[in-house]
C-alpha positions in Angstrom: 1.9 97.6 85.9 -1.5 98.3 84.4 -2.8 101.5 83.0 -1.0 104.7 81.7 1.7 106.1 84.7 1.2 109.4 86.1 4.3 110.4 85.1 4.1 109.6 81.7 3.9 112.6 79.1 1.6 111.8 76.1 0.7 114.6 73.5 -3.1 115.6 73.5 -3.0 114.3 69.6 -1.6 111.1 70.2 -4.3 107.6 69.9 -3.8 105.5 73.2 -6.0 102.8 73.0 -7.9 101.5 76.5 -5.9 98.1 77.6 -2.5 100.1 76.2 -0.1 99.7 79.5 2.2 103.0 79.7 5.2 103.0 82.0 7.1 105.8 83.8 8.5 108.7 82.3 7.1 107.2 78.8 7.2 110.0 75.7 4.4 109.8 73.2 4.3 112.2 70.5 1.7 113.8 68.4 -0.5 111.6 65.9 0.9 108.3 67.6 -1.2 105.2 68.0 -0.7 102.5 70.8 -3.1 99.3 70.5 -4.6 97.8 73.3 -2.2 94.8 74.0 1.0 97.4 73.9 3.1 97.7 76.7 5.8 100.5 77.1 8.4 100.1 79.4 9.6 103.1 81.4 11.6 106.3 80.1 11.3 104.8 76.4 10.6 108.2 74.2 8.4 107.5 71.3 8.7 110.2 68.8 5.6 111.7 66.3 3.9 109.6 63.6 4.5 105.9 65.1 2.2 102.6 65.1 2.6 99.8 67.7 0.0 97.4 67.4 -0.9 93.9 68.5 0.6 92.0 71.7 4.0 93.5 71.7 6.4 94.5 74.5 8.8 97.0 74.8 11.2 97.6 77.0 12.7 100.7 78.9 14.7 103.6 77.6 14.2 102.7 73.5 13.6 105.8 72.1 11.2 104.9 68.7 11.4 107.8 65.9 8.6 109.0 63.4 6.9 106.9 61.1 7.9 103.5 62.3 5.5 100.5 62.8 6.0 98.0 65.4 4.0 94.6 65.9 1.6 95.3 62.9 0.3 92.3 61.0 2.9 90.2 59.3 3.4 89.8 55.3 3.4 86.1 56.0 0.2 84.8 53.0 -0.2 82.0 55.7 -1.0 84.6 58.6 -4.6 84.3 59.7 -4.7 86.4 62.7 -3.4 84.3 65.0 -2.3 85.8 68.7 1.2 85.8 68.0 4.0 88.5 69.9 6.6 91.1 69.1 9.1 91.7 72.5 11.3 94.4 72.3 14.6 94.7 75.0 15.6 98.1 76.5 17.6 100.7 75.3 17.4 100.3 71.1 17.0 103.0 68.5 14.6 102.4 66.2 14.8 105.2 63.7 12.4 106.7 61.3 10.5 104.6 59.3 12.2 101.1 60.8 9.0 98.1 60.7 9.4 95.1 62.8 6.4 92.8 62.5 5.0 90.2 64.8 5.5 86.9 64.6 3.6 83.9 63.0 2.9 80.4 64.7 4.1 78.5 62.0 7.5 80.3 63.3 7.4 80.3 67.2 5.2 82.7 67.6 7.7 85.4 68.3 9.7 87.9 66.7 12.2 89.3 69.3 15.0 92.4 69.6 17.5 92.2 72.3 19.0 95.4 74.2 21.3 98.3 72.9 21.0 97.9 68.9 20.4 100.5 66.2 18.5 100.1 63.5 18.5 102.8 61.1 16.2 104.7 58.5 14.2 102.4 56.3 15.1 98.7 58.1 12.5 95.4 58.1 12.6 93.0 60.4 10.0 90.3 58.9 8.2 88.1 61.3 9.5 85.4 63.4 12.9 87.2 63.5 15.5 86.6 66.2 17.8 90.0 67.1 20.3 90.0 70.0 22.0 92.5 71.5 24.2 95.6 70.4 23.3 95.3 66.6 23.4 97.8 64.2 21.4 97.7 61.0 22.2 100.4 58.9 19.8 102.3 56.2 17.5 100.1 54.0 18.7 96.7 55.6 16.1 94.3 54.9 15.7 90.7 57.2 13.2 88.0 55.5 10.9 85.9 57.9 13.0 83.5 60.3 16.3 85.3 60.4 18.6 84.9 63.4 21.0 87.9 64.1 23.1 86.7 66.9 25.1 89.9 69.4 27.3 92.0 68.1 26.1 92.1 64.0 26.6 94.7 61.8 24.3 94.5 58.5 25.4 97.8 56.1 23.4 99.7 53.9 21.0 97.8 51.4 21.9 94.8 52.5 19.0 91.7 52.1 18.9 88.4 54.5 17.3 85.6 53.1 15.0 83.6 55.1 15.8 81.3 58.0 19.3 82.9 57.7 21.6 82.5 60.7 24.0 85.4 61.2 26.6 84.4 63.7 27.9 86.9 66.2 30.7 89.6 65.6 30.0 89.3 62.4 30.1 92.5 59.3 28.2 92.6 56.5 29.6 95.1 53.5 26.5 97.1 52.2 25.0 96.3 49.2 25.1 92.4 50.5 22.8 89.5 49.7 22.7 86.8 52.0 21.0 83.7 51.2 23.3 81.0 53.5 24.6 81.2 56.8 27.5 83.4 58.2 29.5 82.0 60.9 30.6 84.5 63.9 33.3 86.8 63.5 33.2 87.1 59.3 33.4 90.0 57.0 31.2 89.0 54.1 29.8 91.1 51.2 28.3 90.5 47.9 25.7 89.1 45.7 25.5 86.6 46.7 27.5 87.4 49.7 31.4 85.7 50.0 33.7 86.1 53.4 36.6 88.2 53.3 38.5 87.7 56.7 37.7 88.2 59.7 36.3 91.3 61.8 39.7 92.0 63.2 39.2 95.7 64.1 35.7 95.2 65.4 36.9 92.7 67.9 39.5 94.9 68.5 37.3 97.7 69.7 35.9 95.0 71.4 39.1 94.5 73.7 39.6 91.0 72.7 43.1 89.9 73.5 45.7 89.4 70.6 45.5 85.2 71.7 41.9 85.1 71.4 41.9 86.7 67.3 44.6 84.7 66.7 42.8 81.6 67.4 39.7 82.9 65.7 41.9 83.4 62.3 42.9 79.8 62.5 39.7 78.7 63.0 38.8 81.2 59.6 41.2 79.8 58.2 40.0 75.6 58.8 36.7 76.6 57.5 37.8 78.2 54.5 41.1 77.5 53.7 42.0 73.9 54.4 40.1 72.6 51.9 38.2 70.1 54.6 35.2 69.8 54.9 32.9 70.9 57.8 32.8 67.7 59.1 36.2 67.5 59.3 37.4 70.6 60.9 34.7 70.6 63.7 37.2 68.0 66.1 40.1 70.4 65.6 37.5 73.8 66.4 36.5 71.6 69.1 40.3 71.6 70.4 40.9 75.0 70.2 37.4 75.7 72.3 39.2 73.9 75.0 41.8 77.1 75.6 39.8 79.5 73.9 36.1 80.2 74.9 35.7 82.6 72.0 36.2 79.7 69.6 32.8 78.0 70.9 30.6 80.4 69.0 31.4 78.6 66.4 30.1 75.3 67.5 26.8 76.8 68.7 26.8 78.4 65.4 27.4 75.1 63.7 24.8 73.7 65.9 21.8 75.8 64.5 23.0 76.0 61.0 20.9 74.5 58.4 21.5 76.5 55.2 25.3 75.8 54.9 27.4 78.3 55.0 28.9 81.3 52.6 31.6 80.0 50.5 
């Protein structure tokens, strides 16, 4: 696909700039501005007032809403104007004011949004970020440089992530939170500096996870954080209950990528 699609429906006051690739059925409203490198995947609705700059991707059916800035030059002191990237899945909500920039090499190279996530009014997602699928970030969330969001995550209100941060899935953060160490899946946490509290029980419910499955996750909540082991320790006995329960795994990969330790 090169070009802007004959189909696509861009206002008269909008700033498409030549190289911009539009898609079918795209929506560009007034005062927007597209940069040469952008590509727009089909049926994605971009409301009035919005930036996307650099080499950044998005896919189809997002629908972008005023005043939000997509792939614009990081905050990152060490950035020099490298070509670095900012992909975008299909089907998000990026509301107004949201800014997600690109990435830095010193990071990848990359900072990347899955499919089917919200992020609401206000949210940053720093360079070099890592966002999977079905997310919501609610109003003012803030994600440093490096941070990992893995499916499923729910952030609330004025909450901060630290840098390099790993947020495992299924995971719910209370608003207000500050996170500075890694949150293994299926944890409600909140605080400053943010403690667990249990596991997402009704989240996995709605979910559809069977009764067997949470169970096992609450004895693997409980290991962690109540057996007084160390990490060390419990991982053979997660490892056991991964064996009959698939769900439990998540916690290994999470283990596997964690280098900041975990909430306590």
């Amino acid at each position: 696909m090169q070009g802007i699609d004959s189909s696509a429906k861009i206002s008269p006051l909008a700033v498409i700039e030549d190289g911009a690739t539009i898609g079918a059925n795209v929506e560009i409203g007034p005062f927007c501005v597209i940069g040469k490198d952008v590509k727009i995947g089909a049926r994605t609705k971009i409301h009035s007032h919005v930036v996307i700059q650099g080499d950044t991707q998005i896919g189809e059916d997002n629908q972008i809403f005023q005043f939000a800035s997509i792939g614009e030059i990081n905050q990152d002191l060490k950035y020099q104007g490298e070509p670095t990237k900012t992909i975008i899945g299909d089907r998000n909500r990026i509301r107004e004011s949201v800014t997600i920039h690109r990435g830095t090499v010193q990071g990848g190279g990359i900072t990347k949004v899955g499919d089917d996530n919200l992020f609401m009014i206000n949210c940053h997602i720093a360079h070099d970020c890592t966002i999977g699928n079905r997310c919501i970030i609610a109003n003012n969330g803030t994600l440093a440089g490096h941070v990992t969001l893995d499916d499923f995550v729910i952030v609330g209100g004025m909450s901060a992530i630290h840098q390099f941060v790993v947020i495992g899935s299924h995971v719910m953060l209370g608003g207000g939170s500050m996170v500075s160490q890694d949150v293994p899946p299926y944890v409600m946490a909140q605080g400053n500096h943010a403690q667990p509290f249990g596991v997402n029980l009704e989240g996995l419910k709605r979910r559809g996870f069977e009764k067997a499955t949470m169970h096992a996750i609450r004895n693997v909540y409980k290991l962690i954080y109540r057996s007084g082991k160390t990490l060390e320790e419990v991982i053979p006995e997660i490892e056991q209950y991964a064996k009959t329960e698939a769900a439990v795994s998540l916690f290994l990969d999470f283990f596997k990528r964690s280098t900041r330790g975990i909430i306590r």
